[in-house]
KESETI-301153 format. One record per residue: x negated, y negated, z negated of N, C-alpha, C in turn. Coordinates in steps of 0.1 Angstrom, whole numbers, padded with zeros to 4 digits, always signed. Layout:
<atoms>
XYZXYZXYZ/...
</atoms>
This chain:
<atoms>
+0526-0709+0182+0530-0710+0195+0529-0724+0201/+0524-0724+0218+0524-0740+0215+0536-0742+0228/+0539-0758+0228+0551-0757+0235+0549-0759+0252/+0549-0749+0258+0550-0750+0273+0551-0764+0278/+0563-0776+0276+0568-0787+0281+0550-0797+0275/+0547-0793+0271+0532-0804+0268+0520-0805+0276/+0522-0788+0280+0509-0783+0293+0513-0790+0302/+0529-0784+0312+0535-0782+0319+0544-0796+0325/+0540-0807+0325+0551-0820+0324+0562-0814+0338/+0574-0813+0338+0581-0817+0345+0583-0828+0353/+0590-0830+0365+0592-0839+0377+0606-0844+0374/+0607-0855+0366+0624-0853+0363+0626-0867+0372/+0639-0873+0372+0644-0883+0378+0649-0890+0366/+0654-0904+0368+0658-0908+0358+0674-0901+0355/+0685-0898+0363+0696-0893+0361+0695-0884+0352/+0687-0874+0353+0686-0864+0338+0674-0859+0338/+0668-0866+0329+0653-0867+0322+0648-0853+0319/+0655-0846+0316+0655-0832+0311+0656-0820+0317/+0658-0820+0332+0661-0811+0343+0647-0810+0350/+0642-0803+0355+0629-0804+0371+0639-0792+0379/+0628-0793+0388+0634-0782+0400+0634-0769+0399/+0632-0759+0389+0636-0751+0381+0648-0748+0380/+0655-0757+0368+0662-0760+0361+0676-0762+0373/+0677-0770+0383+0684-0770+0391+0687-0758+0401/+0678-0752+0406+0676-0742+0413+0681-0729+0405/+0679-0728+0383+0685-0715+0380+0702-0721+0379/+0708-0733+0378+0717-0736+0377+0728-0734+0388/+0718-0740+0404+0724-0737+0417+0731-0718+0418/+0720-0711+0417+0723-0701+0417+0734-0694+0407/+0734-0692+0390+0741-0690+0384+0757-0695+0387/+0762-0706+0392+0772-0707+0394+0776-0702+0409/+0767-0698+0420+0770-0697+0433+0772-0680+0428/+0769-0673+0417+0768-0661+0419+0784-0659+0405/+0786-0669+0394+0794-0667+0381+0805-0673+0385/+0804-0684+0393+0813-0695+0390+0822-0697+0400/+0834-0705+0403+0846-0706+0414+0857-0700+0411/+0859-0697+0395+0871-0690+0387+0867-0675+0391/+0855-0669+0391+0850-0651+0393+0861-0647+0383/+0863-0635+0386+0873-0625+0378+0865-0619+0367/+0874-0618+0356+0861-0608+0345+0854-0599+0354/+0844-0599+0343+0830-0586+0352+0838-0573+0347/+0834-0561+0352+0838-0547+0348+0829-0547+0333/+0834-0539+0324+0827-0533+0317+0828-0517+0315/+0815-0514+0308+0815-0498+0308+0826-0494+0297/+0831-0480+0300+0845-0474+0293+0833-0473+0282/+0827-0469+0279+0817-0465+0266+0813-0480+0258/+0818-0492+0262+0817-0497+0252+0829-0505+0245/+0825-0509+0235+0836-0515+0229+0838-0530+0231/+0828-0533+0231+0831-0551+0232+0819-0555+0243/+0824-0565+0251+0818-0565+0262+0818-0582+0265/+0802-0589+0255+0805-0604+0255+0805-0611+0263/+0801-0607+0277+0792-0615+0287+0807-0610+0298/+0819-0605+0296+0826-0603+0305+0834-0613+0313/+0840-0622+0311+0843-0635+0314+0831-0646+0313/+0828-0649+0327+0816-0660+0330+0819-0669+0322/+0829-0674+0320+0832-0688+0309+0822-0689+0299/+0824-0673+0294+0819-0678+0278+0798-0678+0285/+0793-0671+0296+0780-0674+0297+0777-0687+0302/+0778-0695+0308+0783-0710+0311+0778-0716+0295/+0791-0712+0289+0792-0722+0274+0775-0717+0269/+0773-0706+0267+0760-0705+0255+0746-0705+0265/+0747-0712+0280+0737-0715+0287+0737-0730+0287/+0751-0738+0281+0750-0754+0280+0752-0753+0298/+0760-0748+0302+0762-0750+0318+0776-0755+0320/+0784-0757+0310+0796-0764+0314+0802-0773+0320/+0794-0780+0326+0796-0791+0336+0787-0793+0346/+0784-0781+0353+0776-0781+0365+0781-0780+0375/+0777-0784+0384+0787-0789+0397+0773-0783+0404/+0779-0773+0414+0766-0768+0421+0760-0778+0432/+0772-0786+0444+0769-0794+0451+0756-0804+0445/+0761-0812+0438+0753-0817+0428+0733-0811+0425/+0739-0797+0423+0723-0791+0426+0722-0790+0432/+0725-0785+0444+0720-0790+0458+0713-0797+0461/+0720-0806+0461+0712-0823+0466+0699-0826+0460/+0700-0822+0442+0688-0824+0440+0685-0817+0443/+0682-0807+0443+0671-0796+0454+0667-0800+0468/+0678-0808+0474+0671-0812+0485+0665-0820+0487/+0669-0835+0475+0663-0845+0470+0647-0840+0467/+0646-0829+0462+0631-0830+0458+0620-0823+0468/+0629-0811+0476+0624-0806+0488+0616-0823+0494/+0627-0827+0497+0624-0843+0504+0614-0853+0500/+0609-0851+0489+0605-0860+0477+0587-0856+0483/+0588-0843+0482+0575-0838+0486+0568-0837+0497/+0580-0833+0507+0577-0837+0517+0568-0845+0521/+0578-0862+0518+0571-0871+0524+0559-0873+0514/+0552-0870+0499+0543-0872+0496+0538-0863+0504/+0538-0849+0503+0524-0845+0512+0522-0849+0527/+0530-0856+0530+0528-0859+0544+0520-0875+0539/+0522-0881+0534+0514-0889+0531+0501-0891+0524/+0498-0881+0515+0485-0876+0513+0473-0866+0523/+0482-0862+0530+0474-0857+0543+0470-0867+0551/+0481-0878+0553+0476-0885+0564+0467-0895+0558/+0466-0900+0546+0452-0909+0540+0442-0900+0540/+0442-0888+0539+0428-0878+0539+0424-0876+0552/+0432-0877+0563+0427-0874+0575+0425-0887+0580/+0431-0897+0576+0424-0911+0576+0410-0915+0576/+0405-0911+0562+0398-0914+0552+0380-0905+0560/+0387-0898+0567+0372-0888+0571+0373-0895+0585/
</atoms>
């Protein structure tokens, strides 16, 4: 198997090397939909044990325990912005350039 991250480089910032806009964006979401103290999830009467019922414990085994959604935000908007102004600057040397 080869490893995706070698094809694929990510856009990271120096704050955390290890994040791209992916990474923030499944984060944003996951806590706007798990997170703000949610109540246990329902589970079915047919089962017996039901791991994923308290968001806490999916947080912990996604390594999301200290995400602060605002925080994703920004970088999401930070990078929305990021590209912006590059393609607004690569358009305008190309239409320069002709």
């Amino acid at each position: 198997m080869t490893n995706c991250q070698s094809h694929y480089p990510s856009i990271a910032l120096p704050l955390h090397p290890k994040k791209n806009v992916i990474q923030y964006g499944f984060e944003g979401m996951m806590v706007s939909v798990y997170g703000y103290g949610r109540d246990p999830l329902p589970c079915p009467l047919t089962d017996t044990y039901c791991h994923y019922r308290y968001p806490q414990i999916l947080f912990q085994e996604m390594s999301m325990d200290e995400t602060k959604y605002t925080f994703d935000i920004c970088m999401l908007c930070l990078f929305v912005v990021t590209f912006f102004i590059l393609s607004y600057i690569g358009l305008k040397r190309k239409v320069n350039s002709t």
